[in-house]
C-alpha atoms as an extended CHARMM CRD file, in Angstrom:
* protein
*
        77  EXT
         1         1  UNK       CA             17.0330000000      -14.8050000000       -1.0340000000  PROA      1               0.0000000000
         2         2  UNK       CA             15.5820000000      -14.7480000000        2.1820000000  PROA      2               0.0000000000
         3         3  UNK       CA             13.5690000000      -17.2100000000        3.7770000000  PROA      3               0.0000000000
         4         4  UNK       CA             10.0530000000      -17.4310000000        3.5460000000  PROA      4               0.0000000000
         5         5  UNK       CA              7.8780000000      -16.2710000000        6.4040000000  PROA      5               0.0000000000
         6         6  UNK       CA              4.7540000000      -18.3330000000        7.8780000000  PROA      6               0.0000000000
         7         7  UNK       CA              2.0660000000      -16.6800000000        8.5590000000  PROA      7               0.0000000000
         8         8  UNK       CA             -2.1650000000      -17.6710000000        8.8150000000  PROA      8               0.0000000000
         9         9  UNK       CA             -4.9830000000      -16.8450000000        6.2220000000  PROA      9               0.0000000000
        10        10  UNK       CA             -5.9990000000      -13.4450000000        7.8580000000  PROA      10              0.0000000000
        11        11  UNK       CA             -1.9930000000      -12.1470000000        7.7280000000  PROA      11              0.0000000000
        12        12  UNK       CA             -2.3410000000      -12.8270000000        3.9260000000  PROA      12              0.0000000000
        13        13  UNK       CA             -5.9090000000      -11.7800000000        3.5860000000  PROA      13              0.0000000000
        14        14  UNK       CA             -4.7620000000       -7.8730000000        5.1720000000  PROA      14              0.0000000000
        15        15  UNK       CA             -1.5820000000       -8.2590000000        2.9160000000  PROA      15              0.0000000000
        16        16  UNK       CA             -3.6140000000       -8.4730000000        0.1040000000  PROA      16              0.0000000000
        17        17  UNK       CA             -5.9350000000       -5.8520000000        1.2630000000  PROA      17              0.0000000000
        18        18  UNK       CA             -2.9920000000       -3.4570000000        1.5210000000  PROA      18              0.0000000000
        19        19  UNK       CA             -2.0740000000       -4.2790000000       -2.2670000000  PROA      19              0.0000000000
        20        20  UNK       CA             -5.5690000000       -3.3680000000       -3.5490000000  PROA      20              0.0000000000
        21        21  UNK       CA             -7.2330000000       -7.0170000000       -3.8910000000  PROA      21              0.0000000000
        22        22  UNK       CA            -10.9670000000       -7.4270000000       -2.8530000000  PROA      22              0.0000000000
        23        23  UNK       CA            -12.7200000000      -10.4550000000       -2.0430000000  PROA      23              0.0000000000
        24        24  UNK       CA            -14.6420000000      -11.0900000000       -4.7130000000  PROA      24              0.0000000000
        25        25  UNK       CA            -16.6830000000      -14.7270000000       -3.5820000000  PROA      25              0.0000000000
        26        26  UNK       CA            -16.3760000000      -17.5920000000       -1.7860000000  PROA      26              0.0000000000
        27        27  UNK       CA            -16.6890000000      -21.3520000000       -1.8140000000  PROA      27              0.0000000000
        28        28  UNK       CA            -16.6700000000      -23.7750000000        1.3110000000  PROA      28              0.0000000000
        29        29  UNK       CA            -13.1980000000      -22.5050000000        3.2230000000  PROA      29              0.0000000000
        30        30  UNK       CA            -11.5770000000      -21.0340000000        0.1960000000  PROA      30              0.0000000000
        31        31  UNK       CA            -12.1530000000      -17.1190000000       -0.6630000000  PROA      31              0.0000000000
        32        32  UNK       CA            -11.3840000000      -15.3350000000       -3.7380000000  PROA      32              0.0000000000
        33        33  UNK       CA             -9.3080000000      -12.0510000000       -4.4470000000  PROA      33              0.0000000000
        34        34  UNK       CA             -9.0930000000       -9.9430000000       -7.0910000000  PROA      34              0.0000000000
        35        35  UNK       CA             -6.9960000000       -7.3250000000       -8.3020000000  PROA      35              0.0000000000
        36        36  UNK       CA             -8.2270000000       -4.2210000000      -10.9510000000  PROA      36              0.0000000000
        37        37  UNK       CA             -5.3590000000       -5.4540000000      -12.9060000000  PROA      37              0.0000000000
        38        38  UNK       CA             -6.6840000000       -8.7150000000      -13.1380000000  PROA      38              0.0000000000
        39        39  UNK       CA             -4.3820000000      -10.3500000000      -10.8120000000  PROA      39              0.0000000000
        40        40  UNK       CA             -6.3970000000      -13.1900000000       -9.0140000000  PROA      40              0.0000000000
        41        41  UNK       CA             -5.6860000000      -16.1130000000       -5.8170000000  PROA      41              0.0000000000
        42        42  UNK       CA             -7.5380000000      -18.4450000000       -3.8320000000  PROA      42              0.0000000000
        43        43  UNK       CA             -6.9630000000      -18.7650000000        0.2540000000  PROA      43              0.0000000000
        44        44  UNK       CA             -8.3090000000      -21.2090000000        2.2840000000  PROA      44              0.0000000000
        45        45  UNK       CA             -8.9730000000      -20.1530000000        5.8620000000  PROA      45              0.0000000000
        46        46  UNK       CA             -8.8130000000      -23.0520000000        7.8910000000  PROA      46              0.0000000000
        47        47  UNK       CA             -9.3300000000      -21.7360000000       11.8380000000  PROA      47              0.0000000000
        48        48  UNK       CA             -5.9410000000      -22.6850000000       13.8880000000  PROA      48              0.0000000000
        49        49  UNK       CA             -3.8790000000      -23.0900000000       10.4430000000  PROA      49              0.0000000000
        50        50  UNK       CA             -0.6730000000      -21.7560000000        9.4300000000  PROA      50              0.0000000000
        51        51  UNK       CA             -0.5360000000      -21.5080000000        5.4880000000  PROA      51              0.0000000000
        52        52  UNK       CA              2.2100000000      -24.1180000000        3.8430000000  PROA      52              0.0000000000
        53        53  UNK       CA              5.3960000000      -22.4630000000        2.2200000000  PROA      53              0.0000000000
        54        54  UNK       CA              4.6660000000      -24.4360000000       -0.7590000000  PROA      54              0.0000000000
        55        55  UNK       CA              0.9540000000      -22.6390000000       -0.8520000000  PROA      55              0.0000000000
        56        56  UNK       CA              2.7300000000      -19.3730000000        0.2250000000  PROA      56              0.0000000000
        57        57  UNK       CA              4.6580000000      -19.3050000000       -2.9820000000  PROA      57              0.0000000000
        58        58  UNK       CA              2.1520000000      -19.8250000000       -5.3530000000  PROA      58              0.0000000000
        59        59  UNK       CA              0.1400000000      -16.6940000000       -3.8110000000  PROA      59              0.0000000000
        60        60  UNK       CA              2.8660000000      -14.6990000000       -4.3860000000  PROA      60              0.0000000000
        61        61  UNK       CA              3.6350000000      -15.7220000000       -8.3300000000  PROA      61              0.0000000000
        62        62  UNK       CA              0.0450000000      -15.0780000000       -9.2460000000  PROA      62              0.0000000000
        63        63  UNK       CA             -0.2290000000      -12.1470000000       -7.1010000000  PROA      63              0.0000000000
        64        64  UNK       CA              3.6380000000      -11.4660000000       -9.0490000000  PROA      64              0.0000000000
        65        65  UNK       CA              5.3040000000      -10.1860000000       -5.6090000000  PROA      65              0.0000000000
        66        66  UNK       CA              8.6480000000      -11.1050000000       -4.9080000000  PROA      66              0.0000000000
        67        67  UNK       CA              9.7110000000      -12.8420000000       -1.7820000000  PROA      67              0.0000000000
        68        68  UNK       CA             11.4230000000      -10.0510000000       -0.7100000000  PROA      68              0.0000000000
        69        69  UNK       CA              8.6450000000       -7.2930000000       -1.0950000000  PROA      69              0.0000000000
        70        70  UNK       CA              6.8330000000       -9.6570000000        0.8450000000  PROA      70              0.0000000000
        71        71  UNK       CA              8.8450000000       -9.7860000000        3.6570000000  PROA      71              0.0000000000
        72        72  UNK       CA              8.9930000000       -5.9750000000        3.5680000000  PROA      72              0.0000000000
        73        73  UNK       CA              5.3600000000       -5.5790000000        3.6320000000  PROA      73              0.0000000000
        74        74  UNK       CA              5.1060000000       -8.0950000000        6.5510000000  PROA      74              0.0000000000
        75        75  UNK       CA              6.9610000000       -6.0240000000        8.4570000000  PROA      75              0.0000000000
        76        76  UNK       CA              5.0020000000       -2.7480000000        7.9780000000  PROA      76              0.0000000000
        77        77  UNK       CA              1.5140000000       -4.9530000000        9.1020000000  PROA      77              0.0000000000
């Protein structure tokens, strides 16, 4: 397993993007995706703010990617 890349709101927001999410409404700092499938997550966008790991990894189980697709697609943005 690799290790878990760092990156800020707008990396995950164009991320998601890619997959086929859409920003369906927001609330204070936090926006909401979602997927046709269903598939749904919540990111805050704080300005100047890396996202947590722990935050990182719970995007990616609802949004069921795998750390290592993830790192894949991070290198293709």
């Amino acid at each position: 397993m690799s290790k878990l890349q760092i990156i800020d709101a707008a990396t995950m927001e164009r991320l998601l993007f890619r997959l086929g999410f859409k920003s369906i409404r927001q609330k204070g700092s936090h926006v909401f995706y979602r997927h046709e499938d269903g598939r749904t997550t919540t990111i805050p966008h704080h300005k100047g703010r890396m996202l947590a790991r722990p935050l990182i990894r719970e995007i990616l189980r609802e949004i069921e990617m795998h750390i290592d697709e993830y790192s894949e697609l991070l290198k293709k943005l």
